[in-house]
N, C-alpha and C positions, 0 to 999 in steps of 0.2 A: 853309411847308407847300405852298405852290399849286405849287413848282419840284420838290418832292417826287418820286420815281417808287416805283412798289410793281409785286410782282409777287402774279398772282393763280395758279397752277397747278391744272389741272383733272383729274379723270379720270373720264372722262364715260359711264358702257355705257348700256346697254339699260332700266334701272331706278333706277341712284343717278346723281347727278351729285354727285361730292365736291370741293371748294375749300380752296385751302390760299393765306391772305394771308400774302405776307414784304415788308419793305422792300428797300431794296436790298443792305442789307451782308448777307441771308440771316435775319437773325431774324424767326422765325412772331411773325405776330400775332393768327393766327386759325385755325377752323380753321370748312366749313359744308358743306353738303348741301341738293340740292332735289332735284326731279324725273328724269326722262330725258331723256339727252344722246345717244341718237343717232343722229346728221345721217343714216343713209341711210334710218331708219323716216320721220323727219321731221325737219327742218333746220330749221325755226321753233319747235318744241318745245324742240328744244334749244339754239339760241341762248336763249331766253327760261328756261330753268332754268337755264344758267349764269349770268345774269343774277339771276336771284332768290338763287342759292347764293352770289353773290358780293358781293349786299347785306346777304344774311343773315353773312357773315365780319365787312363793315363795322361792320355793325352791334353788333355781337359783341363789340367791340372796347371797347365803352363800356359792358361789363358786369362785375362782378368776377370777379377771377382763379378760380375756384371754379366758376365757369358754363364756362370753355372749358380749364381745367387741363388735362382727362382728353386729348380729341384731343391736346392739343401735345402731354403727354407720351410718350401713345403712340408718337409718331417721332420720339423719341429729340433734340427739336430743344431750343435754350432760351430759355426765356420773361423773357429779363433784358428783353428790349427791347417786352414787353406790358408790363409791371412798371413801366416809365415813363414810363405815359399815364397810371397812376393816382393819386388822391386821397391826402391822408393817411389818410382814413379806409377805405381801401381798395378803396374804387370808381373806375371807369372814369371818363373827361372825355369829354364826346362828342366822337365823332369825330370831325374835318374832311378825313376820304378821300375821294377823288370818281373815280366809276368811271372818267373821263376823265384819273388820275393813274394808271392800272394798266395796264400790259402783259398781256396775257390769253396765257396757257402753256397750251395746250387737247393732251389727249392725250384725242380720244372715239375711240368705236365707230363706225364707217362711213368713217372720213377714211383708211381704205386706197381708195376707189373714188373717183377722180378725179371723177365726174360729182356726185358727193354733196359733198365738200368742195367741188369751186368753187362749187355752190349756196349752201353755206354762209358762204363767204367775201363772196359777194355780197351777202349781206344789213347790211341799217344797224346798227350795234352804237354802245355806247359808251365804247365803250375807249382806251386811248391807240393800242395796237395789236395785234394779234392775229396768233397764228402756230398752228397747229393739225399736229398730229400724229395718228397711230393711237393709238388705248388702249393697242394691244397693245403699239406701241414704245417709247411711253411708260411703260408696267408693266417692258418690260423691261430699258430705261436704267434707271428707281430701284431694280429689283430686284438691279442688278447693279454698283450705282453708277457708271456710265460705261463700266464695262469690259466685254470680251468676255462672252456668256453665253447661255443659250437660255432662253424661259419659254415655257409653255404657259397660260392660260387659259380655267378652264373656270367661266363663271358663267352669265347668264342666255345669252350667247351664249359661243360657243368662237373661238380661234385660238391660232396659234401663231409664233414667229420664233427667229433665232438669229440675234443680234451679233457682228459680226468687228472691229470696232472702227469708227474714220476714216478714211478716203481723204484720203492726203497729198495726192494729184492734184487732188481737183474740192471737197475741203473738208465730204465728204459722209457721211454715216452709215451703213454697207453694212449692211441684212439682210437675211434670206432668210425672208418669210412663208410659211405652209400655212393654207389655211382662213380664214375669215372673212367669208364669201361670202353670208352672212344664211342664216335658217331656213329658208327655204322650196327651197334647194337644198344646206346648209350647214349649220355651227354640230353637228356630229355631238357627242355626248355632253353637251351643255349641257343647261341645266335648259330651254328652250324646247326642245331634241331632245326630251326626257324627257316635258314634257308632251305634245307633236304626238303622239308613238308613243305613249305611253297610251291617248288618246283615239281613235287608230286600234285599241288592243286593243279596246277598250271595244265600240267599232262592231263590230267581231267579236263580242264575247259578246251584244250585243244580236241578232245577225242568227243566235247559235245555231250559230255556225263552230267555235266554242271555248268549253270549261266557263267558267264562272262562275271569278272569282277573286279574292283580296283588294284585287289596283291595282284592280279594275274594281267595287268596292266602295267603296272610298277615294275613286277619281275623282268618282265618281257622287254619294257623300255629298258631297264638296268644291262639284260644282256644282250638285249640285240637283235632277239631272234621273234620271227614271226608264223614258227610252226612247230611241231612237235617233233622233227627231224632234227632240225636247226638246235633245236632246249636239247635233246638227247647229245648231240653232237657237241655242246658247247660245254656239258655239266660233265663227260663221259671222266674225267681224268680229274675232278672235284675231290678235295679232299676239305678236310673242317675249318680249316681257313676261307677258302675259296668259298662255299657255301654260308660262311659265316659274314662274308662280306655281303648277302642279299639280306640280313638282318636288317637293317637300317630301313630297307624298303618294305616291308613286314611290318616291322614300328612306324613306320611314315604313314601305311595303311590303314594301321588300327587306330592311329588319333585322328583319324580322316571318317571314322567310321564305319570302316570297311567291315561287315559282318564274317568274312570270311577269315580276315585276318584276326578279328576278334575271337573267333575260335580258336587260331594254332596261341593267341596269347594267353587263353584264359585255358586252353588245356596246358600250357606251361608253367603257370600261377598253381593250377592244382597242381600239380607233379611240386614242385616247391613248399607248397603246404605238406602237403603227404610228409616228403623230406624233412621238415623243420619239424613237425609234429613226433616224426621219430627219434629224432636227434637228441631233444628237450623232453621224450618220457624217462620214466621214473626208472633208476636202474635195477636191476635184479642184485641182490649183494649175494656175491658168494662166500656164504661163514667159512669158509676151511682157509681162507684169503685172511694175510693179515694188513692187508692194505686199507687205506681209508677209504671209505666208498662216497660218491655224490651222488645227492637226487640231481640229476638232469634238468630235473624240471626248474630249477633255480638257477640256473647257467643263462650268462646273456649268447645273443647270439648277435651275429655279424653277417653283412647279406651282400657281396662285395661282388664286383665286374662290369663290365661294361653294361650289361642289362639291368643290372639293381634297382635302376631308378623306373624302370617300366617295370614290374611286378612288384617291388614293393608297398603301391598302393591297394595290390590284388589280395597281401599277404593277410592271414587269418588276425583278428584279435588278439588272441592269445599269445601270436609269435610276435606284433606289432609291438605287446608289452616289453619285450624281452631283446627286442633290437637297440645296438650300439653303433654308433660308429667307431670303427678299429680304430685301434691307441697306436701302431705303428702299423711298419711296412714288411710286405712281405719278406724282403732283404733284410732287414732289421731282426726279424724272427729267425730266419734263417743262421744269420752269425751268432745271436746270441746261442743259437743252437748247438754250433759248432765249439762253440768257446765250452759250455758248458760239458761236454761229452770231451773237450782236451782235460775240462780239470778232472775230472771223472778215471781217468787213465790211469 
């Protein structure tokens, strides 16, 4: 066991840090979840919830099959090789993993911005090794199984990319990001967009700019407060999490009919067309390049997070054609990631 290696795969945003243990030949062994993973809000928060998500998988491991069935089956993976840690009487054997036997496959939120991943990287961990990617590149390797393809993500934060494959040349993984730039200049149509502009209507109907209206009823129920004092005071230390939690109240509003909140949805809808439409154009081939080029336009695309299912109906024809649902999980994309840049070596 101690020569053992395991891999741990991450997919880290704004609010879940989710963990998926496999050994080496690919069989899950677990599947876990903690906190928020990501590095550009805070790089020590989120080293330390992958950390905790990925004791909580160990852990997990020594539970019966009945406690962690439901994850693995959800991704389609098979649990022959959980199945033979256990008892005869159908319980787990404790574990003997040690976080210093696992390769850590991290796909978070923030590790598009250099300054934020090398912070990250820099910190003391206890892993065998660590390799870190984008959430987003990550989402959209497993959503795509390796292959060419575009995803959007719209959850507590937004981005988006389109996969053109490998680069024979430099051994590399070509995409082309939009967005991801954080809330506070970024992240348009995500549930922390959703909540910031809420709470910007809201400061409008309290200052009497604009009638009263059901988001601004919602919001105010949600936090509590009953003046523009009170919303300043309550939102002053908000970060895209915290904001992204008035989402729900936003979308509660707008299937309610709320005109107001039908506006922050359908100006999120656009900004996501916009995005898909640039994703999925035709690429420009550069003849000096000996690489294979793709039209774009022939690429499925993937439309994945927690808000998907509230703009998806909003999304354009043309992107409508061209939507899948992901073939795997972010974690999934992420290992196969890593594995392939070890043999690469």
């Amino acid at each position: 066991m101690v020569d053992q290696s395991y891999y741990i795969g991450v997919d880290g945003g704004g609010t879940h840090c989710r963990v998926q243990l496999e050994d080496e030949q690919g069989n899950v062994l677990s599947c876990a979840e903690a906190g928020s993973a990501n590095i550009m809000t805070n790089a020590a928060v989120a080293m330390q919830s992958i950390i905790n998500a990925s004791e909580k998988a160990i852990s997990a491991i020594s539970k019966p099959t009945s406690a962690i069935g439901k994850p693995i089956s959800a991704i389609g993976k098979p649990i022959s090789a959980v199945d033979k840690h256990g008892s005869a009487t159908g319980e787990r054997e404790e574990s003997a993993i040690k976080l210093n036997q696992i390769h850590l496959a991290a796909g978070l939120a923030g590790a598009n911005i250099p300054s934020a991943l090398n912070e990250f990287l820099r910190l003391p961990h206890p892993f065998k090794s660590v390799t870190v990617i984008s959430d987003l590149h990550a989402a959209c390797l497993g959503a795509h199984n390796g292959q060419p393809g575009a995803l959007i993500i719209c959850g507590t934060g937004s981005a988006a990319t389109v996969f053109t494959g490998s680069s024979t040349r430099t051994n590399s993984h070509q995409f082309n990001d939009k967005g991801g730039y954080g809330l506070s200049i970024s992240d348009n149509a995500s549930g922390g967009w959703l909540g910031l502009e809420a709470v910007k209507h809201c400061l409008l109907v309290f200052d009497e700019l604009i009638p009263q209206s059901l988001l601004f009823i919602s919001v105010c129920d949600s936090l509590a407060v009953t003046n523009a004092h009170e919303l300043v005071t309550k939102v002053a230390g908000f970060k895209g999490k915290e904001f992204g939690a008035l989402a729900p109240s936003v979308v509660a509003a707008y299937e309610k009919g709320c005109p107001a909140a039908k506006v922050l949805i359908q100006q999120g809808a656009s900004y996501l067309n916009a995005v898909g439409e640039t994703l999925t154009c035709k690429t420009i081939v550069d003849k000096t390049s000996n690489e294979k080029a793709f039209n774009n336009q022939d690429l499925p695309l993937c439309l994945v997070g927690g808000l998907s299912h509230v703009y998806q109906p909003l999304i354009s024809a043309d992107l409508q054609a061209r939507l899948i649902e992901p073939k795997s999980s972010p974690q999934v994309g992420v290992i196969q990631y890593v594995k392939q840049q070890a043999a690469l070596a």
